[in-house]
C-alpha positions as CSV (number, residue, x, y, z in Angstrom):
1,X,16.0,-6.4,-15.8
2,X,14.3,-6.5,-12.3
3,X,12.3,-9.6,-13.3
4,X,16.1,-11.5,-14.4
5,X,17.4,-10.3,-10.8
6,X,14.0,-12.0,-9.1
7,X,14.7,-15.3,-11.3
8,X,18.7,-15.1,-10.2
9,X,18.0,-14.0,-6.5
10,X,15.0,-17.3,-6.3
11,X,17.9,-19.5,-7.8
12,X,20.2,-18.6,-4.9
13,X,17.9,-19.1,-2.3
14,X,16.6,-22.2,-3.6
15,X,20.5,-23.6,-3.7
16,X,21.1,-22.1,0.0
17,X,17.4,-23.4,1.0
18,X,19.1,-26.9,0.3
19,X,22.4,-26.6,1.8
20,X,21.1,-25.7,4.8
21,X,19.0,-28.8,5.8
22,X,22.3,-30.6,3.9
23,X,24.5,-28.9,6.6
24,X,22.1,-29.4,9.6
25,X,21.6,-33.6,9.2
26,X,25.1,-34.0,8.4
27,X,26.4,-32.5,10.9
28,X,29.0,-35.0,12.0
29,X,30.3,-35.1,8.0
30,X,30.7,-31.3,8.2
31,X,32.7,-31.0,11.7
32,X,35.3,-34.1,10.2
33,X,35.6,-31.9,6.8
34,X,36.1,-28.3,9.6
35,X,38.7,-30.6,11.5
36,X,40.4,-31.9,8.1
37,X,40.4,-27.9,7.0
38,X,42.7,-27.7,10.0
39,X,39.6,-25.5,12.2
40,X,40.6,-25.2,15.7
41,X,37.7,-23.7,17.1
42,X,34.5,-25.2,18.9
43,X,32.8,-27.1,16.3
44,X,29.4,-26.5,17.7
45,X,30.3,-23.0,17.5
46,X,31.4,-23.0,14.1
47,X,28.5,-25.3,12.7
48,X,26.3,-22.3,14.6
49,X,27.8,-19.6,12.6
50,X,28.1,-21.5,9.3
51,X,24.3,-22.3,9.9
52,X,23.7,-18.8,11.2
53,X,25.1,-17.2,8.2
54,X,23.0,-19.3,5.7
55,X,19.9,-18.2,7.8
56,X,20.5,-14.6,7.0
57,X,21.6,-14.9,3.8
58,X,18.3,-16.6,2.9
59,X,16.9,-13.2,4.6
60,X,18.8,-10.5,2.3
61,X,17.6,-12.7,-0.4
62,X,14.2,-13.0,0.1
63,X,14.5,-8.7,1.0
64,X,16.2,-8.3,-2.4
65,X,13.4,-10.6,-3.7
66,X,10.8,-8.2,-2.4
67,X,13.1,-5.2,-3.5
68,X,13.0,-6.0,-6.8
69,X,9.7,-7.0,-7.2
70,X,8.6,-3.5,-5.5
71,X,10.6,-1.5,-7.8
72,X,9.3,-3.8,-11.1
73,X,5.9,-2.3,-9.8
74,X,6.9,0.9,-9.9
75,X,8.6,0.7,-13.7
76,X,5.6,-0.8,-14.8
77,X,3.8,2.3,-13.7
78,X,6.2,4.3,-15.0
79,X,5.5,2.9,-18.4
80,X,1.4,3.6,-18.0
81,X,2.1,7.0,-17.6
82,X,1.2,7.0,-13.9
83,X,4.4,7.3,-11.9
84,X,2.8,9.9,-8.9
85,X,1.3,7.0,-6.7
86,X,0.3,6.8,-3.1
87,X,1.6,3.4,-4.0
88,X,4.7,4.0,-5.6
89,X,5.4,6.2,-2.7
90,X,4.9,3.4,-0.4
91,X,7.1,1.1,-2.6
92,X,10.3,3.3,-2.2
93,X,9.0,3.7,1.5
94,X,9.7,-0.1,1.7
95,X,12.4,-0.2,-0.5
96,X,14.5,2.1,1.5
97,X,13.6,0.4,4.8
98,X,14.8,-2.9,3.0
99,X,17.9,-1.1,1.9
100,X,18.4,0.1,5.8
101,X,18.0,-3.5,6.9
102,X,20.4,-4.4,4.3
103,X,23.2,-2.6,5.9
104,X,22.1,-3.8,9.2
105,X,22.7,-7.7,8.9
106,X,26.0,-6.7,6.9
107,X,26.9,-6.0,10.3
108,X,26.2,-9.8,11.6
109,X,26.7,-11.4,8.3
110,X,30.0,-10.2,7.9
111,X,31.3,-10.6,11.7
112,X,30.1,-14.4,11.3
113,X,31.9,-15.5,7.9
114,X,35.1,-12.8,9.5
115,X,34.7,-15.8,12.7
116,X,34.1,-18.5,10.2
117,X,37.0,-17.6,7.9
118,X,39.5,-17.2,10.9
119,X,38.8,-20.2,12.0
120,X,39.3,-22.2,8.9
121,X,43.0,-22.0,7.6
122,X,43.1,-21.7,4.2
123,X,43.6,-19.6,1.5
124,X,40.5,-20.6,-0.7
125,X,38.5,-18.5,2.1
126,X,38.2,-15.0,3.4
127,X,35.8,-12.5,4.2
128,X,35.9,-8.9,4.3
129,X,33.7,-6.9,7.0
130,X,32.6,-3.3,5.7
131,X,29.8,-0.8,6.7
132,X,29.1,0.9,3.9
133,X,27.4,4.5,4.1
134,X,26.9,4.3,0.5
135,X,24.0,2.3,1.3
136,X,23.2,4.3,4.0
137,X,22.6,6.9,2.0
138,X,20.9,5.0,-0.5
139,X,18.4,4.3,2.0
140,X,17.7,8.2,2.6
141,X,17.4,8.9,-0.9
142,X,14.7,6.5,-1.4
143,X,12.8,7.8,2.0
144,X,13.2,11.3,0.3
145,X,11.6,9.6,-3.1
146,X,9.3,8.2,-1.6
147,X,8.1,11.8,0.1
148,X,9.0,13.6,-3.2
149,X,6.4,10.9,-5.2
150,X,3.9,11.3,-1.4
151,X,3.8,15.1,-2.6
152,X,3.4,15.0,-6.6
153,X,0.6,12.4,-6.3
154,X,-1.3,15.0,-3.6
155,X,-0.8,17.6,-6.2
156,X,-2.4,15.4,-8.9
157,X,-5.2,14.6,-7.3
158,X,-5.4,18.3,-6.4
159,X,-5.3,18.9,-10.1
160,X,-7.5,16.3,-11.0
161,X,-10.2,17.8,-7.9
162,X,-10.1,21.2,-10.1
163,X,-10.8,20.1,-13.3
């Protein structure tokens, strides 16, 4: 399942990896289509945010790319019978600092498309701006993972030393 989420989040990218130069040498073609949508605001601004937006999101996909490639790791060590790893310790290490980041540039993310979708009138597009603890907390329990998996692989090797 984590190796069909790599293949979708690597399609997404790839489509935004391609917008983005798209938006950047057409830029004249974008602000007539932002004037036509009836946007009011700077242009430059708005091209800035558009483009700014698309940055990050090719960010928290290439994160979630890395995410779910970490936590494949892990599964396949789950399924050798090896799950209490220095390494799978520092694979949720990452993966919760990936999941901190993610709530982090929500916080960006979602105050650019909130600019972007005020400034385009039209009821085809909105954005909603939400900090979510949930993730937050996802984050800790993966740090507290991470220590649990730190501790049982000491005690295997501990095991292992007296045998």
């Amino acid at each position: 399942m984590s190796r069909l989420l790599q293949i979708i989040i690597g399609i997404a990218a790839a489509i935004v990896a391609i917008i983005l130069p798209v938006i950047l040498f057409n830029k004249d073609q974008v602000a007539e289509r932002l004037v036509e949508a009836g946007s009011e605001a700077s242009l430059p601004m708005m091209l800035a945010a558009i483009v700014a937006v698309l940055i990050l999101i090719l960010i928290v996909a290439a994160l979630s790319f890395h995410f779910f490639r970490l936590l494949s790791q892990i599964i396949d060590t789950v399924s050798d019978g090896e799950p209490f790893t220095a390494d799978n310790s520092e694979r949720l290490n990452r993966m919760g600092w990936i999941a901190l980041i993610f709530q982090i540039a929500s916080i960006p993310i979602g105050a650019l498309a909130a600019y972007i979708a005020i400034n385009i009138p039209s009821d085809d597009f909105s954005a909603d701006f939400e900090f979510s603890l949930t993730g937050i907390l996802f984050a800790i329990v993966l740090f507290i993972l991470a220590r649990i998996f730190r501790q049982g692989a000491a005690m295997r090797d501990d095991l292992e030393g007296t045998i």
